[in-house]
Biopython code that builds the backbone (N, CA, C, O; Angstrom):
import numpy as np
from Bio.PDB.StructureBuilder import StructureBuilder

atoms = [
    (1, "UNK", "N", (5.598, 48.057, 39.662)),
    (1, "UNK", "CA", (6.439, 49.033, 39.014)),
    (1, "UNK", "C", (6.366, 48.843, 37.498)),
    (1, "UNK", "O", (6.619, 47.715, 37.074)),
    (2, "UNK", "N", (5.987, 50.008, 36.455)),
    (2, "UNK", "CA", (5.922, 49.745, 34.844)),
    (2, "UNK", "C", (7.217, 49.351, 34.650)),
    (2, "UNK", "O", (7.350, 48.823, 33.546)),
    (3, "UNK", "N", (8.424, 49.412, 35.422)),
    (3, "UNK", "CA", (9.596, 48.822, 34.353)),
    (3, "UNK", "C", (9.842, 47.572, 34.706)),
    (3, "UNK", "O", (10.738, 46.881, 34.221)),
    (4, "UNK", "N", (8.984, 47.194, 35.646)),
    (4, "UNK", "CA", (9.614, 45.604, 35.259)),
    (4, "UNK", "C", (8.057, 44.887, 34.619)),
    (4, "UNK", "O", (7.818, 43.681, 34.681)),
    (5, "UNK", "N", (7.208, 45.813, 34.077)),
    (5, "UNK", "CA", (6.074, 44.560, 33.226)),
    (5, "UNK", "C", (6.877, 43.681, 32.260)),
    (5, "UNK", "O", (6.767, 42.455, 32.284)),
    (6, "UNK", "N", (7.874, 44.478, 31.212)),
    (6, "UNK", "CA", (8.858, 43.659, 30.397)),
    (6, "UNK", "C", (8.620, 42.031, 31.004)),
    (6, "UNK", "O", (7.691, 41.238, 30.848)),
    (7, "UNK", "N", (9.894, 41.947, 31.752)),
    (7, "UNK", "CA", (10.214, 40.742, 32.636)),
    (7, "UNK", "C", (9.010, 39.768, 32.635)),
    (7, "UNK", "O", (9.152, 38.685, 32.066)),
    (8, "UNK", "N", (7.625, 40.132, 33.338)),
    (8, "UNK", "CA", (6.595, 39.677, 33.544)),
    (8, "UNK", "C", (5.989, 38.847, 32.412)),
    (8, "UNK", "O", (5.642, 37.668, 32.492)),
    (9, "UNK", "N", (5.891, 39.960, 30.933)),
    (9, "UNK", "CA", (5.472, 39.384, 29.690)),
    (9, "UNK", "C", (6.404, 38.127, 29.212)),
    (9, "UNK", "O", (6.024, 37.072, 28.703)),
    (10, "UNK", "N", (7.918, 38.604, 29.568)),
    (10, "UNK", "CA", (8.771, 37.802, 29.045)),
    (10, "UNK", "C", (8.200, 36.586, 29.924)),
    (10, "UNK", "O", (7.340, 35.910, 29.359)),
    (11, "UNK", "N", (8.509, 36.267, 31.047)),
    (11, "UNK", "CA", (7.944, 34.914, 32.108)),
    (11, "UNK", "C", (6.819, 34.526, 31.164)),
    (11, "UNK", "O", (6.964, 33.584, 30.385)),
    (12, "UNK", "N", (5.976, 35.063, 31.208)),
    (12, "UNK", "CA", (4.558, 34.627, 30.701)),
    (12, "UNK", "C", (4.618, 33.874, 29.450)),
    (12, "UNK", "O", (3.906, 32.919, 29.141)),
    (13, "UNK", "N", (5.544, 34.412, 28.772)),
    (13, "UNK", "CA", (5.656, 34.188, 26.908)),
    (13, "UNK", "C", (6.505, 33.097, 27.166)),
    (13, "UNK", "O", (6.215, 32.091, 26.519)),
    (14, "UNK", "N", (7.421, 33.007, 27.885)),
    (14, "UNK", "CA", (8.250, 31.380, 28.145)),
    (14, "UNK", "C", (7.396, 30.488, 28.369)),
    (14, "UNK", "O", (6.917, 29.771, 27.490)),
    (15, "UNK", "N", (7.034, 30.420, 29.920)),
    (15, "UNK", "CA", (5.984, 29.924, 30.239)),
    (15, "UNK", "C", (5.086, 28.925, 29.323)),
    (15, "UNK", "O", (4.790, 27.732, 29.385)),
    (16, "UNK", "N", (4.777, 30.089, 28.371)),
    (16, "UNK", "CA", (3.358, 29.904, 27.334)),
    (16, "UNK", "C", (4.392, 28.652, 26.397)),
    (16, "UNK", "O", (3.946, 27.504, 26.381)),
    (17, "UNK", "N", (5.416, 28.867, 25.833)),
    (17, "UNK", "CA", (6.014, 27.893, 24.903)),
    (17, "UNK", "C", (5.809, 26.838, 25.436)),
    (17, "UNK", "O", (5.170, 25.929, 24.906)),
    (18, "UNK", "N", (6.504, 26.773, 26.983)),
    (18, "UNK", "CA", (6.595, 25.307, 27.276)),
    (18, "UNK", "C", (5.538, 24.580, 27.733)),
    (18, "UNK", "O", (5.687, 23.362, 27.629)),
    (19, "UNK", "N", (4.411, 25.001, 28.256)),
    (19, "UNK", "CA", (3.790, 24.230, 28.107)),
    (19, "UNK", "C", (3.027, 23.594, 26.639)),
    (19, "UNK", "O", (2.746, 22.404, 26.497)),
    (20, "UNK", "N", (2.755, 24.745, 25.538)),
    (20, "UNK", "CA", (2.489, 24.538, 24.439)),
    (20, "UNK", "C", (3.987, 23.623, 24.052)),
    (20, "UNK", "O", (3.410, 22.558, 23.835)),
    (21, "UNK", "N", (4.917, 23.415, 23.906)),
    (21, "UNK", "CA", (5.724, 22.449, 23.526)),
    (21, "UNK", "C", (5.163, 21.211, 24.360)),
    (21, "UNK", "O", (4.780, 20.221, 23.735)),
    (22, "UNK", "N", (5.103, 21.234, 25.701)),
    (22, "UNK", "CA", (4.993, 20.036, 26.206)),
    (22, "UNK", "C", (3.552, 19.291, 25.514)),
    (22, "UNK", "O", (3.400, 18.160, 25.052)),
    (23, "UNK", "N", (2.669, 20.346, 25.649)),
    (23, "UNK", "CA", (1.229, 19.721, 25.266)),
    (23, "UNK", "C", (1.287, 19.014, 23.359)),
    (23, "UNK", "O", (0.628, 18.315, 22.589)),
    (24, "UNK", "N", (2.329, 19.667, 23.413)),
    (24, "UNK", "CA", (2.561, 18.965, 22.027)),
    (24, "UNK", "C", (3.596, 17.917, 21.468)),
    (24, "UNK", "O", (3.858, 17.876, 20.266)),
    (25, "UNK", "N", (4.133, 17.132, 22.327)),
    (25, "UNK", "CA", (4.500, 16.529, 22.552)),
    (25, "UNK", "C", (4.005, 15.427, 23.172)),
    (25, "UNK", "O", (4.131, 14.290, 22.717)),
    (26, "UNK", "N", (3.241, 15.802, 24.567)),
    (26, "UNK", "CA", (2.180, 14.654, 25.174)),
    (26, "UNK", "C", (1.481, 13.691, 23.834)),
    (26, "UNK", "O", (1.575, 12.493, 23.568)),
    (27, "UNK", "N", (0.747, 14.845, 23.155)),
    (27, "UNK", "CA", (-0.214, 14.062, 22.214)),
    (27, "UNK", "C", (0.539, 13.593, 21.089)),
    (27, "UNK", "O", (0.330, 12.406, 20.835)),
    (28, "UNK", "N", (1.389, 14.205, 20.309)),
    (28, "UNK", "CA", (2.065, 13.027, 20.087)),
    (28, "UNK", "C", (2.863, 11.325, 20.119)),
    (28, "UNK", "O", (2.969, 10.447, 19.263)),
    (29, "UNK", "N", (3.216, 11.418, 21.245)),
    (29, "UNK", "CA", (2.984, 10.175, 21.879)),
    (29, "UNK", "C", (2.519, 9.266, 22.824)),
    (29, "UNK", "O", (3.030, 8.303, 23.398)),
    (30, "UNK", "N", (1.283, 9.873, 22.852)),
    (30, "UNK", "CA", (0.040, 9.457, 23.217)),
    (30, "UNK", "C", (-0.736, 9.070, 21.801)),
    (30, "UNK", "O", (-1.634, 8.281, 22.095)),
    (31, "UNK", "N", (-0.726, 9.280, 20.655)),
    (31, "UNK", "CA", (-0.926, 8.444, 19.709)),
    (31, "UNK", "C", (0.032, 8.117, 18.582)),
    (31, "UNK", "O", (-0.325, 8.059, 17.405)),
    (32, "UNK", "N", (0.825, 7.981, 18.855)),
    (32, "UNK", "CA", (1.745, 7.176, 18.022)),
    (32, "UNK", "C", (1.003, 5.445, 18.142)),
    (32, "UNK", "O", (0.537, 4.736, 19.033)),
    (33, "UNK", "N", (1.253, 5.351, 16.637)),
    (33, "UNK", "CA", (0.936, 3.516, 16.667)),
    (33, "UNK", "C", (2.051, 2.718, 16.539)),
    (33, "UNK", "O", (3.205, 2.974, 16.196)),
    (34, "UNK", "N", (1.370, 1.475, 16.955)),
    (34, "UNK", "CA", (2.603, 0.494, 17.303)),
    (34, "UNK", "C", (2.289, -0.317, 16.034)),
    (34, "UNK", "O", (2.505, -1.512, 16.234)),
    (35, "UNK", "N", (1.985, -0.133, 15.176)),
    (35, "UNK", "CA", (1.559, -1.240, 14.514)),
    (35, "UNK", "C", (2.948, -1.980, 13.461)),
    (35, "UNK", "O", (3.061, -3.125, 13.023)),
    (36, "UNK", "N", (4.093, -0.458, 13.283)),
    (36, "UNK", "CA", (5.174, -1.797, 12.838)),
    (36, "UNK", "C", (5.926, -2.703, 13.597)),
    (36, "UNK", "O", (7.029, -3.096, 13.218)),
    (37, "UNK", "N", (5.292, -3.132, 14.857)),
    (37, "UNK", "CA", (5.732, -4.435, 15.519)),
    (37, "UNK", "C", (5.137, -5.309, 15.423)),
    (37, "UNK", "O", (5.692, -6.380, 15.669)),
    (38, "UNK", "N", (4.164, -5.309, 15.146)),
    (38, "UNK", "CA", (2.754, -6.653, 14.795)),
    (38, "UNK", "C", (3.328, -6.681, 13.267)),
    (38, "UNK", "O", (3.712, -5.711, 12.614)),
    (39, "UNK", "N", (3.281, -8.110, 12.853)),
    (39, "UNK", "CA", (3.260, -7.985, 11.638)),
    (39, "UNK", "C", (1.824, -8.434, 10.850)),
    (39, "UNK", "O", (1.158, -9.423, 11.155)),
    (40, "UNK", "N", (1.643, -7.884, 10.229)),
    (40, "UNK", "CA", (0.685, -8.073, 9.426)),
    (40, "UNK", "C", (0.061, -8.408, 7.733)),
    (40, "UNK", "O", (0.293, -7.841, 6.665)),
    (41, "UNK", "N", (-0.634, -9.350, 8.016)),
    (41, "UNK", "CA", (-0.956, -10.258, 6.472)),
    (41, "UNK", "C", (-1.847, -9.542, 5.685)),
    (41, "UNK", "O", (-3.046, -9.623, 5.955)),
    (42, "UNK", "N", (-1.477, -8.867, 4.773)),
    (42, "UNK", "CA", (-1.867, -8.134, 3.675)),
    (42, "UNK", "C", (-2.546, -9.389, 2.485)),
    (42, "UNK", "O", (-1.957, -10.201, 1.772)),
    (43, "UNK", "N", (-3.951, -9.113, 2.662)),
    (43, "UNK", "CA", (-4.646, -10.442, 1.579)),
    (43, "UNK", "C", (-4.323, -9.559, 0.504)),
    (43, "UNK", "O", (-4.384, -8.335, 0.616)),
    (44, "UNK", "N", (-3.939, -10.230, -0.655)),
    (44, "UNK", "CA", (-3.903, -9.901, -1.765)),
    (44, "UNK", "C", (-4.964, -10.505, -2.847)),
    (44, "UNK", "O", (-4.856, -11.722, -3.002)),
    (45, "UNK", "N", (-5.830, -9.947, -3.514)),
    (45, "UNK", "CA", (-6.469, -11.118, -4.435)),
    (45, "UNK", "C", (-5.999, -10.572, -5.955)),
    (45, "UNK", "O", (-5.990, -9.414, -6.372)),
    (46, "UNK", "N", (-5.513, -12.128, -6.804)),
    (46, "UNK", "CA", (-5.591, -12.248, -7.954)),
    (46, "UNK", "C", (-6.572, -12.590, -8.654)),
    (46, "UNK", "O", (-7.536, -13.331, -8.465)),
    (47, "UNK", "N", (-6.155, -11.853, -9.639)),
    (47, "UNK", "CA", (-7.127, -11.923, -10.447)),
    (47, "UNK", "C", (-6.789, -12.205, -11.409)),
    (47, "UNK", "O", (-5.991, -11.422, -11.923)),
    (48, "UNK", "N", (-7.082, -13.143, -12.012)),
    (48, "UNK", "CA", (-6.829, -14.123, -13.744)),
    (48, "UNK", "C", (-7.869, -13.221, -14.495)),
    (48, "UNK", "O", (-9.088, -13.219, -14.324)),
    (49, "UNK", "N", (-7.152, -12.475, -15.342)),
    (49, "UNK", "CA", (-7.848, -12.079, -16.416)),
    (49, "UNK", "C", (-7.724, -12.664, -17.537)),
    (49, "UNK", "O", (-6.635, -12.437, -18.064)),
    (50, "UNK", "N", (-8.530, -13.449, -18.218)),
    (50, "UNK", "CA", (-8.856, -14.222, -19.542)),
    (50, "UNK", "C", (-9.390, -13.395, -20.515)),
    (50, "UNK", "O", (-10.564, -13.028, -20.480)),
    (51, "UNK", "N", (-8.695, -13.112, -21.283)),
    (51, "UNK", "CA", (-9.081, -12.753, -22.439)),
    (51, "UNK", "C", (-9.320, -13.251, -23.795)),
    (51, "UNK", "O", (-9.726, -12.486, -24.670)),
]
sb = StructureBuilder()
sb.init_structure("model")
sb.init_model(0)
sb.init_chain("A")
sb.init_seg("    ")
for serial, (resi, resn, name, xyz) in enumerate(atoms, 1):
    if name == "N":
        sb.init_residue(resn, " ", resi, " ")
    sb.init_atom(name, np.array(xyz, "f"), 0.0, 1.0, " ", f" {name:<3s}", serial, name[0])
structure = sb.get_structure()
């Protein structure tokens, strides 16, 4: 029936968000890093400048 395509598009267009929200979300934390729990030693080199 043409009067309920509305409805149909609407389903579809929901639909479409959530998985595009979900898929965007997955990959987000699916790479998130862990790395501020490791701590880590930053070499620093000095340098004596003589002038």
């Amino acid at each position: 029936m043409p009067q309920m395509a509305p409805l149909n598009w609407l389903t579809l267009m929901i639909m479409f968000i959530m998985i595009l929200v979900l898929f965007n979300i997955m990959n987000y934390y699916s790479t998130l890093n862990y790395t501020s729990t490791k701590k880590q030693k930053k070499e620093m080199k000095k340098i004596n400048w003589k002038w």
